[in-house]
C-alpha positions as CSV (number, residue, x, y, z in Angstrom):
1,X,68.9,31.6,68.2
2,X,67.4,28.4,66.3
3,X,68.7,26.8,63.1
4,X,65.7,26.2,61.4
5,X,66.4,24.7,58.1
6,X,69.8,23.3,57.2
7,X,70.4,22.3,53.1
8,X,73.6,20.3,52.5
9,X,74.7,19.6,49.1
10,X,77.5,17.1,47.7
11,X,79.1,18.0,51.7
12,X,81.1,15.5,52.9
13,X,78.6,12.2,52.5
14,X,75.9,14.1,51.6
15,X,75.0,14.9,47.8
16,X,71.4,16.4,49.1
17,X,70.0,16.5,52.2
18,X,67.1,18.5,53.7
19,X,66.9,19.2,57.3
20,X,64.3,20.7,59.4
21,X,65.2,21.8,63.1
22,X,62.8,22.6,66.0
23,X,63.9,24.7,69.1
24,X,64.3,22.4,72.2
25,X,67.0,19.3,71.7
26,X,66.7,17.2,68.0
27,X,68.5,14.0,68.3
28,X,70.6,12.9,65.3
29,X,70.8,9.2,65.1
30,X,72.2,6.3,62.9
31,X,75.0,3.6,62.6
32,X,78.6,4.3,62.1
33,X,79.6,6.0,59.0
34,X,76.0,7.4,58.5
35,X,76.9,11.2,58.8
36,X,75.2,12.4,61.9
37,X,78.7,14.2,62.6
38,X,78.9,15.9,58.9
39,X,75.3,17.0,60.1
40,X,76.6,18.6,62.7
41,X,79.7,19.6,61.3
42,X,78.0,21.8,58.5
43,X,75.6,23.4,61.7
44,X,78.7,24.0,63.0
45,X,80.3,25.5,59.8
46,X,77.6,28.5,59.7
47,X,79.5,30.1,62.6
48,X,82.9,30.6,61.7
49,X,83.3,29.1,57.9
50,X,85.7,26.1,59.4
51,X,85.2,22.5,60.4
52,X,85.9,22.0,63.7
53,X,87.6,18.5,63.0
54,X,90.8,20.3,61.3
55,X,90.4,19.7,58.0
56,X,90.7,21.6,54.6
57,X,87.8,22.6,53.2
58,X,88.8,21.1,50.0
59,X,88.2,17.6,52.5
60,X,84.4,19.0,52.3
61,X,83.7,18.1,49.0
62,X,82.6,14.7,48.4
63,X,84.9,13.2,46.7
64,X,85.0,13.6,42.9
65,X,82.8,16.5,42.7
66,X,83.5,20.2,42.6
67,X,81.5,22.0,45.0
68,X,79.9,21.5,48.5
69,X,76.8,24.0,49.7
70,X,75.4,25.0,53.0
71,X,72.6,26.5,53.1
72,X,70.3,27.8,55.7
73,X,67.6,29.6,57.5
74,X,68.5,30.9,61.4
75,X,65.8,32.5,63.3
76,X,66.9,35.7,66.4
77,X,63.9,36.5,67.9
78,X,62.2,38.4,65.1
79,X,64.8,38.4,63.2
80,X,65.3,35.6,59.7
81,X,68.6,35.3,58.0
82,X,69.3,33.3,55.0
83,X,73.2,32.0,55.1
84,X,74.3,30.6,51.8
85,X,78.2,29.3,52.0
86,X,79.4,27.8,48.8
87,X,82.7,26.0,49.3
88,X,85.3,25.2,46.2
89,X,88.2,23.9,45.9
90,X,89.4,27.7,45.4
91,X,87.9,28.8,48.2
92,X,84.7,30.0,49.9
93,X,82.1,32.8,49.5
94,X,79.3,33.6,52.1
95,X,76.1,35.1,52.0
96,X,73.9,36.2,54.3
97,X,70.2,37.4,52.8
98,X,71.8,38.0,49.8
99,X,74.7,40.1,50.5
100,X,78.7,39.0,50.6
101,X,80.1,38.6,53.9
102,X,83.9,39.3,53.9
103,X,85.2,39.1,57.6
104,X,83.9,35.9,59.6
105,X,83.8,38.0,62.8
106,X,80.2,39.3,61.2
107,X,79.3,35.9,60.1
108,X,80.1,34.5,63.8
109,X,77.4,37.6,65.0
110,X,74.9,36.2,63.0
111,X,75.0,32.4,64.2
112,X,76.5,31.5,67.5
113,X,77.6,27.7,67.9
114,X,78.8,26.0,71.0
115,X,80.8,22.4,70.6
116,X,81.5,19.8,72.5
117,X,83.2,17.0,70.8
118,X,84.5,13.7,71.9
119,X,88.2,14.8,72.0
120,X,87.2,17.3,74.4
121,X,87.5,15.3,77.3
122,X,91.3,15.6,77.0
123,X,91.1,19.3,77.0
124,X,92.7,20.1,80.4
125,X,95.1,17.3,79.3
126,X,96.1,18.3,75.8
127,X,97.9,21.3,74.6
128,X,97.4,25.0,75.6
129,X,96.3,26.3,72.7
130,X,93.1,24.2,72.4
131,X,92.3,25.7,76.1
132,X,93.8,29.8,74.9
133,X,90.9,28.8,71.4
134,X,87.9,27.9,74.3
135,X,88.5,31.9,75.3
136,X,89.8,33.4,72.3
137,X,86.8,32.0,69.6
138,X,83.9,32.8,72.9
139,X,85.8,36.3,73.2
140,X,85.7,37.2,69.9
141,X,82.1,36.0,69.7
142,X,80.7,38.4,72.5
143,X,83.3,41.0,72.3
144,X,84.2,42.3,68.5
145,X,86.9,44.6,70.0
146,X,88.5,41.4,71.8
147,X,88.9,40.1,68.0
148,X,90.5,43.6,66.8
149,X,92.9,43.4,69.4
150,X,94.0,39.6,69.1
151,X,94.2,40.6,65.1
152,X,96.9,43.7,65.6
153,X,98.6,41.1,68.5
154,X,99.0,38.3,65.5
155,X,100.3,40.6,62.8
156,X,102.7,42.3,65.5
157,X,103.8,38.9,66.6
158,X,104.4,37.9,62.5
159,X,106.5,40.7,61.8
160,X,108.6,40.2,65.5
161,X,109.0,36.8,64.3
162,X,110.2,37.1,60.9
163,X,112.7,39.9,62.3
164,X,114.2,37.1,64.4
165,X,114.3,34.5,61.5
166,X,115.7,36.9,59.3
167,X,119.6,37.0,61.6
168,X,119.9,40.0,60.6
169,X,117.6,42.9,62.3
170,X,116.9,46.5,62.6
171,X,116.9,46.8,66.5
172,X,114.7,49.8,66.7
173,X,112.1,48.1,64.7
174,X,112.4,45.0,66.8
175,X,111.7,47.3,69.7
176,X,109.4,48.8,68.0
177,X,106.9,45.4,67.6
178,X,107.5,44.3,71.1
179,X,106.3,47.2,72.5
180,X,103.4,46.5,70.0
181,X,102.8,43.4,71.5
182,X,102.9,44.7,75.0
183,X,100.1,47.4,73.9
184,X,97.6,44.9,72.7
185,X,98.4,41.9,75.0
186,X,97.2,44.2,77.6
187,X,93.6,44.7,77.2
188,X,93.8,41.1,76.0
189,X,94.7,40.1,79.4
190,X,91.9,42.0,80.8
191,X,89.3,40.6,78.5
192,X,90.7,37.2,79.4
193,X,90.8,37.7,83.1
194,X,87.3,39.2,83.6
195,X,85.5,36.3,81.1
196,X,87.4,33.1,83.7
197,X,85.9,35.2,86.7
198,X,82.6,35.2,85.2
199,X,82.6,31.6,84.0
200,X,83.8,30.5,87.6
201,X,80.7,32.2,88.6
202,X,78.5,29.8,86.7
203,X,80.5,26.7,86.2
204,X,80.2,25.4,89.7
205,X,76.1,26.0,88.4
206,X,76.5,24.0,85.9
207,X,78.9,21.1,86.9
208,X,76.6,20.3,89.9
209,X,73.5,19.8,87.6
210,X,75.7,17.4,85.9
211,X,76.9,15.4,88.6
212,X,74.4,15.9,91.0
213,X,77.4,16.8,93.8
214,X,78.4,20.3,95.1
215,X,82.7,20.0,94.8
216,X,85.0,23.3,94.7
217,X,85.3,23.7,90.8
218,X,87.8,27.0,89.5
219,X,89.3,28.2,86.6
220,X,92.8,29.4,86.9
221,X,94.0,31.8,84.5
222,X,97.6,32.5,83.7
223,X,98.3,35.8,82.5
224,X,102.5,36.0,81.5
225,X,102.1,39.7,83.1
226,X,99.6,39.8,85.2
227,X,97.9,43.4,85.0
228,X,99.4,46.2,87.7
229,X,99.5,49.7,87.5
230,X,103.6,48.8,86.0
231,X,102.1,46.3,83.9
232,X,103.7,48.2,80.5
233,X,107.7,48.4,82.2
234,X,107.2,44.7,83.6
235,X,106.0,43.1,80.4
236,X,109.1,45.0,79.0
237,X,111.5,44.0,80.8
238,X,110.0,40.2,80.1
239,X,110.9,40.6,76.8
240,X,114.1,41.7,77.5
241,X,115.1,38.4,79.0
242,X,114.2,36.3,76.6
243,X,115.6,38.3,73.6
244,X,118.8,36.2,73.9
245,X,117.4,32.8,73.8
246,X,114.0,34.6,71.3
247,X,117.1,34.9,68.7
248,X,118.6,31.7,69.2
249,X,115.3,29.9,68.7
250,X,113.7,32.3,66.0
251,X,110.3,32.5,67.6
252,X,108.3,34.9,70.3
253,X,109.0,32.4,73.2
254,X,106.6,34.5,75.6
255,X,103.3,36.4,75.4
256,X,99.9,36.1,75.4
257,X,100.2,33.5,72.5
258,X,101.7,31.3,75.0
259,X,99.0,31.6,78.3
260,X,97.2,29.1,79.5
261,X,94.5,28.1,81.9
262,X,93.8,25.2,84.1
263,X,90.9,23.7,86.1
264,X,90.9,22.9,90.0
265,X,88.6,20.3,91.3
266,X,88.6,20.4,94.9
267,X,92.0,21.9,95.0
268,X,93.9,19.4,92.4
269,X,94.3,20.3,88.3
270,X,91.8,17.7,87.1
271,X,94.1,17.9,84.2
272,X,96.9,15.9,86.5
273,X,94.6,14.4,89.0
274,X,91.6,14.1,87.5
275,X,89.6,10.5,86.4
276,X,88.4,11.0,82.5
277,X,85.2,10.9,83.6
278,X,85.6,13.6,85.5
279,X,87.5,15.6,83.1
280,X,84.8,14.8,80.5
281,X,82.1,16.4,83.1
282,X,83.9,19.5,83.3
283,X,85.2,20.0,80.2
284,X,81.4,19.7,78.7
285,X,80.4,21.9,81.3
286,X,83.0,24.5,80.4
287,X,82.2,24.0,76.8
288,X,78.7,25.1,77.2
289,X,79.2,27.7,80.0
290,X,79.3,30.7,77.8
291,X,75.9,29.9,76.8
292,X,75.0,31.8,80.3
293,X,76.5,34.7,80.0
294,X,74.7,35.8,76.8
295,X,72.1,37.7,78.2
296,X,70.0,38.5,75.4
297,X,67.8,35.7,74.9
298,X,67.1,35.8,71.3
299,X,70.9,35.4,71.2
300,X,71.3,32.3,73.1
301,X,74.2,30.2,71.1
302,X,72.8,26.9,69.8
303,X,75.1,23.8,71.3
304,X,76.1,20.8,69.2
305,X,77.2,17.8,71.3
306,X,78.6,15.1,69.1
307,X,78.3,11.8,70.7
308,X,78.3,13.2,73.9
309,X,76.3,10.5,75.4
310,X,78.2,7.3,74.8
311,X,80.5,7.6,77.4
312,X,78.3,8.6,80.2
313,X,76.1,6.3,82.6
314,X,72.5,6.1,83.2
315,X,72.5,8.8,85.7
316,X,74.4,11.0,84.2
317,X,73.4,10.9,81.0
318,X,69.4,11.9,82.8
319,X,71.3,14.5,84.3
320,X,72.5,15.9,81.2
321,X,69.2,15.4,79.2
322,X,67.4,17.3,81.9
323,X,70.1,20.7,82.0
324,X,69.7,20.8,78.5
325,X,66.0,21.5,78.3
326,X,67.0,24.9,79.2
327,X,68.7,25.0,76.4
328,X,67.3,27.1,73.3
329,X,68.2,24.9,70.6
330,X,70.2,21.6,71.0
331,X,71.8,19.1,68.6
332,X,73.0,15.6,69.8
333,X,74.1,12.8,68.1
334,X,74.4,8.9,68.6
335,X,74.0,5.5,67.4
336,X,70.7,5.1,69.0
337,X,69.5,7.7,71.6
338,X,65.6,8.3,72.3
339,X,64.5,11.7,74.0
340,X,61.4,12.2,75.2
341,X,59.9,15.2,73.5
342,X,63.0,15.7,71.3
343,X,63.0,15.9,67.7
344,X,64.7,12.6,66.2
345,X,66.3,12.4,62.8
346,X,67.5,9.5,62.0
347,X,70.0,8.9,58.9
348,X,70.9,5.2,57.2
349,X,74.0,4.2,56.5
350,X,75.5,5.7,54.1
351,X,77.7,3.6,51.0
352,X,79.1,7.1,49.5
353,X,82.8,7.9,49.3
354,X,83.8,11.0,51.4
């Protein structure tokens, strides 16, 4: 998969810009405040309609205008698709060749990013849900039925929870959604346990090429069930225990909403034990691990790493430029980073409000 062509209008600091990509790595360079990251963001942007900064889309818009635009060309194989996204401030639309896409699951089949962003290197640190979004958003990527089930979970999980604000409930209908949730958290649990063995598979791959040294690397998954041929009358009963303190506090206090997953490096949580360069290592090497286990090659993901570099020393940072020539398509950014054989684009600084 290759971004060929990327047009950005009145997005973030960019009124109009003109991009054109090659496969292999391009290199986005320029000082502070120049918008290689808005690049990025807006590559980033054609996969699931959001920034992944956290922001509003309104926050898209340069300031004082009324629109932003994305627009581009991404290549699969023999395949050319035209995206057009048009953002306002009352909302979005997408098109892809022409034609209105309504559910972002079929805009996420049609361009496939992987990010790693500096704020990644706290990832084994930081909260949960950041690590339960690393396998839900890669799930629902290569799994569409992964997505249909996390979508009944949520809406099961909205109407348990407004049951117990409400302080008043119909018990048989709060019965009713909890075994709800216990249908769809299974198969959940089994999507999510069979993707962390297949990324342990790989990671240990992947970490080595980084650092150059072979160390027992694993993924650790924690299921609040784990699967068993009881799994339905355990999960139950969970709930069961926690319906007291569930209507004290108003909220689903257990469930697949609330899992996690941790990282062992040589038999310690790097997350505890860990120095932040080593967390950075692994975390970047989780990031782009699902890259591997798309088999079809016209589907490779393209990876953004957003100042990926500046941390990293001489060593590592030839390390990482040489993995990532396997890479289909690869966009990096810095204040001043020179590849050999890479395509470079380098922006000025920019004096416009965003």
């Amino acid at each position: 998969m290759i971004v060929k062509t990327l047009l950005v209008r009145n997005f973030r600091n960019h009124t109009s810009r003109d991009f054109v990509f090659e496969p292999g790595i391009n290199v986005i360079t320029g000082p502070n405040a120049s918008g290689k990251t808005n690049i990025v963001e807006a590559v980033y942007y054609l996969s699931l309609a959001r920034s992944f900064r956290g922001v509003d889309d309104e926050d898209l818009i340069t300031r004082g205008l009324e629109y932003a635009e994305i627009k581009s060309q991404v290549i699969e194989g023999e395949l050319k698709r035209n995206i057009r996204i048009l953002i306002t401030k009352k909302g979005r639309s997408v098109l892809v060749n022409g034609k209105k896409v309504s559910k972002l699951s079929d805009l996420a089949k049609c361009v496939n990013v992987l990010l790693f962003e500096p704020k990644d290197v706290l990832l084994f640190r930081g909260s949960p849900r950041d690590r339960r979004n690393f396998l839900d958003i890669n799930l629902s990527k290569q799994f569409p039925l992964y997505l249909e089930y996390m979508t009944r979970y949520d809406q099961a999980l909205r109407q348990r929870n407004e049951l117990l604000k409400s302080g008043k409930y119909d018990e048989n209908l709060l019965k009713t959604t909890t075994e709800l949730l216990v249908k769809y958290a299974g198969p959940i649990i089994n999507y999510r346990a069979m993707y962390v063995k297949d990324i342990n598979d790989i990671l240990i791959k992947i970490t080595r090429a980084l650092t150059g040294v072979k160390e027992a690397i694993e993924i650790h998954y924690k299921p609040f069930i784990p699967m068993s041929s009881d799994y339905q009358s355990q999960a139950l009963e969970a709930f069961n225990r926690v319906l007291d303190s569930d209507l004290k506090h108003k909220a689903t206090s257990i469930g697949v909403h609330r899992e996690d997953i941790s990282v062992s490096l040589n038999g310690r949580d790097i997350g505890i034990y860990g120095s932040q360069g080593e967390n950075r290592l692994v975390a970047l090497a989780l990031k782009i691990s699902p890259y591997f286990m798309v088999k079809d090659e016209d589907k490779k993901p393209v990876v953004v790493l957003d100042d990926v570099m500046s941390e990293l020393d001489d060593i590592h940072q030839k390390r990482l430029i040489s993995f990532l020539r396997k890479f289909s398509q690869v966009f990096i950014t810095g204040t001043e980073l020179e590849i050999e054989g890479a395509t470079q684009i380098k922006l000025k600084e920019s004096k416009e409000v965003f």
